[in-house]
C-alpha angles and dihedrals in degrees: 000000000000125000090230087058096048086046101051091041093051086049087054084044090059098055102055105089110170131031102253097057089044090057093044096059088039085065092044094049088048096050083053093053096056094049092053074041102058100017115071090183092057089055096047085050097056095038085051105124093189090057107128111228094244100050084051088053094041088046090049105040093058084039079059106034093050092039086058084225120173116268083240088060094040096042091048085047087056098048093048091052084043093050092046086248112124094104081067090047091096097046086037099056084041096060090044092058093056091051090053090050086041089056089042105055084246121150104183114202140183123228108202116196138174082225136040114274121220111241082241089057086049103044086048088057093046095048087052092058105042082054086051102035090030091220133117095258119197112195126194120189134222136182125224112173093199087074094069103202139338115056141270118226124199115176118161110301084353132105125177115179128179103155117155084225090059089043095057094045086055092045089053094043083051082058109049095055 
């Protein structure tokens, strides 16, 4: 994580200074996220070092304008074109989301499993560990079919992992010697 992303996003942080606008540019980050995300081309065209500043303000300005998003959002988007920082603008909204989970008392977490889990698995486990860990905990699940059964945790700082894959791989280490 680069010092120029935890700066600008502290700087976003900062000016944030209710909850409702805070909330409001966290779902606006995020929708940016998922279109550098799922669009190649929007990340090639941040990253472009031969962008000329006015068509990254112009870009940016109808981005922001047809995406309805806040003045504080569009305001921060143009700084960072103006500044010749938009190759920063993914790390940068990241950080920032973490800043907003660390102010809010939020651990997100990811639950991988061989199989789908139901919404109502998923909200037990996280329940659980917001009681053990006492913090609010978001899980999002995943499937990966290579784990076989049992379930991989991953939790802040925290992994648990007892995946029957992991547990054969130790079994066969134990084994070999």
């Amino acid at each position: 994580m680069s010092v120029v992303a935890r700066r600008y996003a502290q700087a976003l942080f900062s000016l944030c200074s209710d909850a409702k606008l805070r909330s409001k540019i966290a779902a606006e980050a995020e929708t940016l996220l998922s279109w550098a995300d799922e669009c190649p081309d929007f990340t090639s065209f941040m990253s472009n070092r031969f962008l000329k500043d006015s068509e990254a303000l112009a870009v940016f300005r109808d981005l922001s304008e047809k995406a309805s998003f806040s003045e504080t959002m569009t305001s921060f988007l143009l700084v960072m074109a103006e500044k010749r920082r938009l190759s920063f603008l993914t790390a940068t909204l990241r950080v920032f989301l973490k800043l907003i989970d660390n102010a809010s008392g939020i651990v997100r977490g990811k639950v991988t499993t061989a199989l789908k889990m139901t919404k109502s698995d998923v909200t037990k486990i996280s329940k659980i560990l917001s009681h053990k860990l006492e913090k609010k905990i978001e899980l999002t699940s995943s499937i990966d079919p290579k784990i076989l059964g049992g379930v991989i945790l991953r939790v802040g700082p925290y992994l648990i992992d007892s995946s029957l894959e992991t547990r054969l791989s130790s079994l066969e280490t134990r084994l070999k010697g």
